[in-house]
C-alpha positions in Angstrom: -20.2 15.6 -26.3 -21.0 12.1 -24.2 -20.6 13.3 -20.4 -19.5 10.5 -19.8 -19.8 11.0 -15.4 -23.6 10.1 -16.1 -22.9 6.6 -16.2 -21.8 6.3 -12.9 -24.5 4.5 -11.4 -24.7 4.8 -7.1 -27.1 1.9 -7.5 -24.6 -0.8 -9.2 -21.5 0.8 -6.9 -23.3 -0.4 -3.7 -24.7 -3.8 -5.3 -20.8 -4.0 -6.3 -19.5 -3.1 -3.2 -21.6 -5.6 -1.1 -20.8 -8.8 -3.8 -16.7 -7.7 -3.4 -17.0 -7.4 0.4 -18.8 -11.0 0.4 -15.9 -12.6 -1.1 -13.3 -13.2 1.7 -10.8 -12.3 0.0 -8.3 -12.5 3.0 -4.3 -12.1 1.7 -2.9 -15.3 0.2 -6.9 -16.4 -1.1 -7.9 -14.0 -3.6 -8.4 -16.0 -6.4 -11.9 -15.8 -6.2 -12.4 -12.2 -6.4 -10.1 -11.9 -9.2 -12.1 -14.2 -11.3 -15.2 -12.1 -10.3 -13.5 -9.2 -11.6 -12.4 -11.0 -14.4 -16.0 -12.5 -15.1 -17.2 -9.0 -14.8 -14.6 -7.4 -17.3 -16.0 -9.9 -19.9 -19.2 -7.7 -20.5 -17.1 -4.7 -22.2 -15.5 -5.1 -25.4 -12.1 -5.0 -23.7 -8.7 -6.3 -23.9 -8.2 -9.0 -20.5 -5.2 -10.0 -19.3 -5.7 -12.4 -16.2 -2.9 -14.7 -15.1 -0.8 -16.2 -11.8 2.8 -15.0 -11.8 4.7 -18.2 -9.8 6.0 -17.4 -6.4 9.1 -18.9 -7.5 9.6 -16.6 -10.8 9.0 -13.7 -7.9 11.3 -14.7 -5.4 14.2 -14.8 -8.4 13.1 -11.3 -9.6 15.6 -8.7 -8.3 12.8 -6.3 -7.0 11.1 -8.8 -5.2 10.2 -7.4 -1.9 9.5 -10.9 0.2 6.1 -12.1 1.5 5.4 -13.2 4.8 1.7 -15.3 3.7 2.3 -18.6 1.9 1.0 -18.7 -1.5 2.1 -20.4 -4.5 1.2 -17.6 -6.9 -0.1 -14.4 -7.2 -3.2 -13.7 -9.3 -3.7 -10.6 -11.7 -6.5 -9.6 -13.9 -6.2 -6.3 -16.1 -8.6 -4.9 -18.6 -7.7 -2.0 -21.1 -10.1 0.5 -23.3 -8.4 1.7 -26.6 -9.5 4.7 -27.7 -10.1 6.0 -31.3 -7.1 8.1 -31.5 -3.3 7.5 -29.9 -2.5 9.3 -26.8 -1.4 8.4 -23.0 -2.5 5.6 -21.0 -4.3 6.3 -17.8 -4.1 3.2 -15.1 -6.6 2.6 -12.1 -5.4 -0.3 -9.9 -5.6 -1.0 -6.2 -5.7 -4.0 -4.6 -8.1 -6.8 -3.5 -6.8 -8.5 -0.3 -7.5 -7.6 3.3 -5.8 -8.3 6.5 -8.1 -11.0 9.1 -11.0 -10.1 10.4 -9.5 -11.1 14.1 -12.1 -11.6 17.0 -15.6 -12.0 15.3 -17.2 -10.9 18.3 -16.2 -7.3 18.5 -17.8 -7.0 15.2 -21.8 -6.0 15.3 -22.2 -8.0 12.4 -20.9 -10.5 10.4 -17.4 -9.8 8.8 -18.0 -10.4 5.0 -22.0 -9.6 4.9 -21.5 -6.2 3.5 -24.5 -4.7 5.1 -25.5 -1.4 4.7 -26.8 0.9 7.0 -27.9 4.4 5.4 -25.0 5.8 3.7 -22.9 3.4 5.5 -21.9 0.0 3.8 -20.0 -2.5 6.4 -17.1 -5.2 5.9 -14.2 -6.5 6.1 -11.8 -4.6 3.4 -15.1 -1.9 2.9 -12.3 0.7 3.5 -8.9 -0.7 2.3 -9.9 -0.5 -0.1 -12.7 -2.2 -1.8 -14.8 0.6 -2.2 -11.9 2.2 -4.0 -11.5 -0.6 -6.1 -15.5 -0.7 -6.6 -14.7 3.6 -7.5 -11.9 2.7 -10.7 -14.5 0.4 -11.9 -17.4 2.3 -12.3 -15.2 4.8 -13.8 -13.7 1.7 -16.1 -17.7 1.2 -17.1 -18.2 4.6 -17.8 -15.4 5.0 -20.6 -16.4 1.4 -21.7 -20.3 2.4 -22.2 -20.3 5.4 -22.9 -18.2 4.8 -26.6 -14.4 4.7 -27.8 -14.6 8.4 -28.8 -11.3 9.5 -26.7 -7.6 9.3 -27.3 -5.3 7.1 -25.9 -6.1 3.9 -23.1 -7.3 3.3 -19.7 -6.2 0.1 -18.1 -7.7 -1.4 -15.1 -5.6 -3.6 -13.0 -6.8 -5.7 -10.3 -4.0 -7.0 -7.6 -3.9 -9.0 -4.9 -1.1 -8.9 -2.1 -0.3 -5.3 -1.0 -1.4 -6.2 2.7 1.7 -8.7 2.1 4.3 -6.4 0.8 3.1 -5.6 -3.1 4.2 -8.8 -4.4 0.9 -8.6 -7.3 1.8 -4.8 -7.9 5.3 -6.4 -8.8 3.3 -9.5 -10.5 1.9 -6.7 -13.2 4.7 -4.8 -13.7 6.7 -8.1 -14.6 3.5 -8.8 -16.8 4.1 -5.8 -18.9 2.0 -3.5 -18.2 2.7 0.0 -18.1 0.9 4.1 -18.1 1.9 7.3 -18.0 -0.4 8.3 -15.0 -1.7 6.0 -12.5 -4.2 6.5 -9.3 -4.5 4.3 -6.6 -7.9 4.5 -4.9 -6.4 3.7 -1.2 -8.5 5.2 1.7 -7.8 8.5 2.0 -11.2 10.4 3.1 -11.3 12.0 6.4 -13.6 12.8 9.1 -14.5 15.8 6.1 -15.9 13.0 3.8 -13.2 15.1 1.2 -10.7 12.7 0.0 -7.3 13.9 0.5 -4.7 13.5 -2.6 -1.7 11.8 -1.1 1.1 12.8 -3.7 4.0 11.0 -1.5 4.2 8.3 1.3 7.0 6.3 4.0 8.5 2.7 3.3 9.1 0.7 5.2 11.1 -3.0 5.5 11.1 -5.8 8.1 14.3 -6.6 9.9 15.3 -9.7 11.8 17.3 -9.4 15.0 19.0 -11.9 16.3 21.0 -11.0 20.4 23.1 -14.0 22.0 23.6 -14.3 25.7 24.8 -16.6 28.2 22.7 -18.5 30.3 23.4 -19.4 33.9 20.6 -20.6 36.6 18.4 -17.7 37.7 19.7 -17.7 41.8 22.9 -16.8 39.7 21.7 -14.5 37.1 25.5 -12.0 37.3 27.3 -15.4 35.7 25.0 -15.1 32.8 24.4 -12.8 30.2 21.0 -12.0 29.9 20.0 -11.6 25.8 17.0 -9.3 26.5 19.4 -6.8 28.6 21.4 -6.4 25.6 18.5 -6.4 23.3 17.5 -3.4 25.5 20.8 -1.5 25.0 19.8 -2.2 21.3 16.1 -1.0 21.5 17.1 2.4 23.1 19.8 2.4 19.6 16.6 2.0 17.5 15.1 4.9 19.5 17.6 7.1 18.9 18.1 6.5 15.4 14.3 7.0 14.9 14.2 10.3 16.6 17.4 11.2 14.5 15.7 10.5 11.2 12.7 12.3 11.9 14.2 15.7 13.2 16.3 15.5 10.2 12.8 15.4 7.9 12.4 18.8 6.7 9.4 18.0 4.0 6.5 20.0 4.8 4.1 17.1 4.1 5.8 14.4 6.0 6.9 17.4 9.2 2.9 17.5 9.2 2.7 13.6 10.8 3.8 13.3 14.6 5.9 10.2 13.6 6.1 10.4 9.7 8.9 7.4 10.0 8.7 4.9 12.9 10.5 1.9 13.6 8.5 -0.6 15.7 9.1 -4.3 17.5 6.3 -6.1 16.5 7.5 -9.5 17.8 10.1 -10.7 20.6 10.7 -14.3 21.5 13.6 -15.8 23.7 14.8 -18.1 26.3 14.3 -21.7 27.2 12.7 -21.6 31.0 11.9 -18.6 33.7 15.0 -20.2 36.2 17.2 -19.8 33.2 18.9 -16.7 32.0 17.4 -16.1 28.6 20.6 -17.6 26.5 19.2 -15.5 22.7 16.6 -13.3 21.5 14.9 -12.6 18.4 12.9 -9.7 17.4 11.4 -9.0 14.5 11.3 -4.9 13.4 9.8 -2.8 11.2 11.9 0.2 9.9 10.5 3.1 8.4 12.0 4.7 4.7 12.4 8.3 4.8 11.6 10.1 1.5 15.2 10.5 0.9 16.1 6.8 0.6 16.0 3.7 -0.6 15.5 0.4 1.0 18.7 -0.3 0.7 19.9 3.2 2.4 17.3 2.6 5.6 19.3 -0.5 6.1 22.7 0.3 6.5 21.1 3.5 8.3 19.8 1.0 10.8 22.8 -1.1 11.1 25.1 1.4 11.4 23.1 3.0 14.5 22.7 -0.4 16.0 26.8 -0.8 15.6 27.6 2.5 17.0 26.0 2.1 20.3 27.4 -1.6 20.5 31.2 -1.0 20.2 31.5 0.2 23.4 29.6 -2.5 24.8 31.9 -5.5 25.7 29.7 -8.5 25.2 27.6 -6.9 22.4 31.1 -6.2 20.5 32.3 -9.8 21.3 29.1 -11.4 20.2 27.6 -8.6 17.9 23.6 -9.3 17.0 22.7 -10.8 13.7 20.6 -8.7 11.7 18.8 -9.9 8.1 16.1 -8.9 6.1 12.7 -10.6 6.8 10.7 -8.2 3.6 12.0 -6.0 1.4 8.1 -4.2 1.6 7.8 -1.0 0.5 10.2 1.7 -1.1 8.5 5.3 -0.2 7.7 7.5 -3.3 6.9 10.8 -4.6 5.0 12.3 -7.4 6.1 15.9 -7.3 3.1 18.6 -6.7 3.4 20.4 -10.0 3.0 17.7 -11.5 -0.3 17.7 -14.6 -1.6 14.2 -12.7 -1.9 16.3 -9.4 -3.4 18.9 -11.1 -6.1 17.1 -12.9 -6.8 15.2 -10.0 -7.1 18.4 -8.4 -9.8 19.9 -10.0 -11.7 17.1 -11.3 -12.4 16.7 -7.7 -12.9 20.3 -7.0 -15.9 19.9 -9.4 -17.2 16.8 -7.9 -17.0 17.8 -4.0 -16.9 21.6 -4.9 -13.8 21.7 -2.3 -9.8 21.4 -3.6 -8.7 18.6 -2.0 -6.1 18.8 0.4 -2.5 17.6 -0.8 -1.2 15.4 1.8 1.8 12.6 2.1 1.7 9.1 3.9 3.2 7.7 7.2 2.8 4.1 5.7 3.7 2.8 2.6 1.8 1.4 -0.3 1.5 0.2 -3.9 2.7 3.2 -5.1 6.1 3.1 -4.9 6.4 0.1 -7.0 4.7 2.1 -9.6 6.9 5.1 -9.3 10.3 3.1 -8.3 10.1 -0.1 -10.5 7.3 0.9 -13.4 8.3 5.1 -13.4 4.9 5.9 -13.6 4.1 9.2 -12.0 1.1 7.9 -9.5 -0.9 9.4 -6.8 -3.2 8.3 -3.8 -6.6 9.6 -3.4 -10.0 7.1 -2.9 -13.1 7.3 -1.0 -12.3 4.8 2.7 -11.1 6.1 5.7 -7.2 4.5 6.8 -8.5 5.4 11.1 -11.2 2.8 10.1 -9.2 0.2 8.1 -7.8 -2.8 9.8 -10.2 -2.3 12.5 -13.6 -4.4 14.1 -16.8 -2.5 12.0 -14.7 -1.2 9.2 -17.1 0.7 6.7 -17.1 3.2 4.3 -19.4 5.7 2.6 -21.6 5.2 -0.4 -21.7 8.8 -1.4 -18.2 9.2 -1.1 -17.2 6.1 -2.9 -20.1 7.5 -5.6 -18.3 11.0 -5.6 -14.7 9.4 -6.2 -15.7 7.2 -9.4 -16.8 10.7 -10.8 -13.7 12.4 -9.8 -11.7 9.4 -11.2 -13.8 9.8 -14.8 -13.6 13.7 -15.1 -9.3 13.4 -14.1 -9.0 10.4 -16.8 -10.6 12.6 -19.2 -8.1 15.8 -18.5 -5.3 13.4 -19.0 -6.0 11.3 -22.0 -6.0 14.9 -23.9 -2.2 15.4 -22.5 0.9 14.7 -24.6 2.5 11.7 -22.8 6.0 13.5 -22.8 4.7 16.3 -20.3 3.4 13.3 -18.0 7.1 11.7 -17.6 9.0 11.7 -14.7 12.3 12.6 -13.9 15.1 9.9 -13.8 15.9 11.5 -10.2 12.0 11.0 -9.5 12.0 7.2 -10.1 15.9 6.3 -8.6 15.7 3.2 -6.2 
């Protein structure tokens, strides 16, 4: 029998790791990482699949979930292994952007140099989440070396533009491509070094708010109507309706997080000059999406708690604010815990870190909910980077870890290339949007 976890090599993972961080592949310019990945797919007698889905064919797709970094397309490699015998089809996939760097001097070294330290290796996206995608490779290689002597496929799908709302997650499920299990290696490793398995996670969407006033010199600020004191009164509406949703959350995995659904104002600009009262206001707001919704659902959730606490206000019901959708983003999503992909996961990891891992769900959301919403692919979340290190000045991940997760990822594909498809399916409730 090939054990086929012996061709995961810790030596090529960290030269891997180190040539992916070096690429810059900062959201909206990751064409050249994808053509590394699809130069390095070229080696394995594998099917490749590497395209640009067109922003405009996106936009005009009814799933499309907006993007806020100008691109004219979005750039997709996929390579599949086809085994001797028919059976299910097993997809790794994560993504290959990252978010800025920001202020090069609060890092102790340079952003993209991938240096290692020890066990340590250092850069820019080293976290979220190329090491994870560094962990579905080597487990790619090891079915690809190691001999076609399994049923079924495994496909490997690079993506780029989940910092920017899953736009290349969509790009490959408009390409085609399809499983009956997927895993997403997204940091999820803890202070522990265990990876958690993340089985469900928040959405979230970006809203536009647009408050009107009246504006009046400042000496006379009473024969004005100040746009930021009524986008106040609509602030303390979001706050409500934030606490509302999240008393009202009774799963045990989301009750776990302190804020499993938070609405937040990441931007506010208004007004012309300080000696004016400020005339309008716009704000632009991130809302969260409770397990128990769709996008669509959070929406009129939010509008309809912004409207209730205006009625009664007399110039906010005169001159009611404008709200529109800025991103669709992400749907949450759930892959129930009994299902055979959580179970596999479970203890091919078990064996690997000789510790179950802990089932957990996500305050943020992520690729998978395209999977499970748009491509109704049961999917989980489980890789070897750290999310309180991602995003962040001196982001790094471990090599072991990283090491330990290929291995995990191997043994699990293994498990479910001997299942019949049909038990792998979801529900039609499971995969509603």
């Amino acid at each position: 029998m090939v054990r086929r976890t012996s061709f995961v090599d810790i030596d090529r993972i960290r030269e891997r790791l180190v040539s992916l961080i070096r690429i810059p592949s900062v959201t909206g310019e990751e064409n050249a990482i994808v053509s590394y990945i699809a130069d390095w797919l070229q080696q394995f007698d594998a099917e490749i699949d590497y395209w640009n889905d067109g922003i405009a064919a996106l936009q005009r797709d009814p799933r499309y979930p907006g993007h806020e970094v100008d691109r004219a397309w979005a750039p997709v490699v996929v390579g599949v292994l086809r085994g001797e015998q028919s059976g299910p089809t097993v997809l790794l996939t994560g993504h290959v952007d990252v978010v800025p760097p920001g202020d090069y001097s609060r890092w102790d070294h340079e952003p993209f140099s991938g240096m290692t330290r020890g066990d340590r290796v250092f850069g820019c996206g080293a976290s979220d989440m190329k090491s994870g995608i560094v962990a579905a490779m080597a487990a790619f290689e090891a079915f690809a070396e190691s001999g076609r002597s399994f049923p079924g496929r495994i496909i490997f799908a690079a993506v780029p533009a989940e910092e920017d709302s899953g736009l290349g997650t969509l790009a490959a499920i408009r390409g085609g491509w399809n499983a009956d299990a997927c895993v997403i290696p997204e940091p999820t490793t803890g202070p522990s070094g265990v990876p958690d398995l993340v089985i469900a996670h928040a959405g979230a969407m970006s809203l536009k708010v647009n408050v009107s006033g009246r504006s009046a010199h400042a000496s006379k600020r009473l024969q004005g109507e100040s746009a930021l004191d009524h986008f106040i009164t609509l602030y303390k509406a979001m706050r409500e309706d934030e606490k509302a949703l999240n008393e009202r959350e009774q799963h045990p995995l989301m009750r776990v997080h302190p804020l499993p659904y938070a609405t937040n104002v990441g931007t506010i600009k208004g007004g012309m000059w300080s000696s004016s009262v400020m005339d309008q206001l716009e704000a632009q707001v991130r809302v969260g999406v409770a397990l128990h919704e769709t996008i669509d659902q959070a929406e009129e959730r939010f509008r309809s708690a912004i409207f209730e606490h205006t009625r009664d206000d007399p110039w906010l019901r005169d001159n009611p604010p404008r709200i529109t959708r800025l991103a669709s983003g992400f749907g949450s999503a759930e892959t129930r815990r009994d299902h055979p992909l959580v179970g596999a996961l479970s203890e091919s990891a078990e064996e690997v870190f000789h510790k179950s891992p802990t089932i957990s769900a996500a305050p943020y959301g992520c690729d998978m909910s395209g999977w499970v919403r748009h491509a109704h692919v049961p999917t989980v979340i489980y890789g070897p980077g750290d999310i309180g290190l991602a995003h962040a000045p001196n982001e790094s991940v471990s090599l072991e870890t990283t090491y330990k997760v290929a291995r995990t990822l191997v043994k699990m594909t293994e498990r479910l290339l001997e299942m019949d498809p049909d038990d792998l399916k979801l529900t039609v409730e499971e995969t509603a949007e």
